[in-house]
N, C-alpha and C positions, 0 to 999 in steps of 0.2 A: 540739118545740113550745115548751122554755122559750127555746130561742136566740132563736127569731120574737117571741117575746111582749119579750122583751129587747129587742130591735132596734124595735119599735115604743115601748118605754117610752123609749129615747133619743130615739127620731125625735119622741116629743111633743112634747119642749121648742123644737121647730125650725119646728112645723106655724105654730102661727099666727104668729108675728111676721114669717115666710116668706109668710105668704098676703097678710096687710097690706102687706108694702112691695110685693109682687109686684104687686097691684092697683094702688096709687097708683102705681107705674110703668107699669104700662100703664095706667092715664088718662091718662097721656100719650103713650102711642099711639108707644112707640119705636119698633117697627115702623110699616111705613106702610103698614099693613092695619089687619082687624078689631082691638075692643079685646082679646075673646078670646085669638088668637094673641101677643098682645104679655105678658095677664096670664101665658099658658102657657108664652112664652118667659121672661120672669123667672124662673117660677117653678120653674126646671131650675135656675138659677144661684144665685138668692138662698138658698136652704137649703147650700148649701154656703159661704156665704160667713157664716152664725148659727152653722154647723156649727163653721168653724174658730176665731169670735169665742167662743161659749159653753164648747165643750171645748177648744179649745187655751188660750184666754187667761183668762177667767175661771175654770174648775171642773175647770183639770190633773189631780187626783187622780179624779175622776170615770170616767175610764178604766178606773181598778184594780177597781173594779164589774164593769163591763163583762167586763175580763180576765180576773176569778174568773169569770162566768160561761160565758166561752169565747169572745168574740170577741175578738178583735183591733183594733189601732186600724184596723190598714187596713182590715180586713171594716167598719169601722162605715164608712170613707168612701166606701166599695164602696156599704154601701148608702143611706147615703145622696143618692149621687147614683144608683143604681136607683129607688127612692122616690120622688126627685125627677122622675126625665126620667118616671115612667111617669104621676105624676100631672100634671105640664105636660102629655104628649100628652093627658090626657082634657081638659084645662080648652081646649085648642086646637080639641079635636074635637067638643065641645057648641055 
């Protein structure tokens, strides 16, 4: 329970500034479908792309948080791209 609760205290900092640019990408409609599908497809990509800006570039020591608690860098990129693709499939499937 404290790993999950961990793994979403990371994933916060990534929710919204990921949901904002994911929409105004799809208002423009990348795909050449529904606007839905396009915000759902950003939004598989764009959290991994805050992911690697917020922790890799700006907040490096931010990890050794994480690492005391027990993940790992890669389990955080693990889930954050699970996080991602499962919430892109629902924003696609509404």
């Amino acid at each position: 329970m404290r790993i999950v609760r961990s793994v979403f205290l990371f994933y916060r900092k990534l929710i919204i500034p990921s949901l904002v640019l994911s929409i105004l990408i799809g208002m423009m409609k990348v795909i050449n479908s529904d606007i839905k599908s396009s915000i759902g497809f950003a939004y598989i990509f764009i959290p991994l792309l805050f992911h690697y800006y917020i922790y890799e570039k700006r907040n490096k020591n931010e990890y050794y948080f994480y690492y005391n608690v027990g993940l790992s860098k890669i389990a955080l990129w693990v889930s954050t791209f699970v996080i991602s693709l499962f919430i892109g499939l629902i924003i696609m499937m509404i």
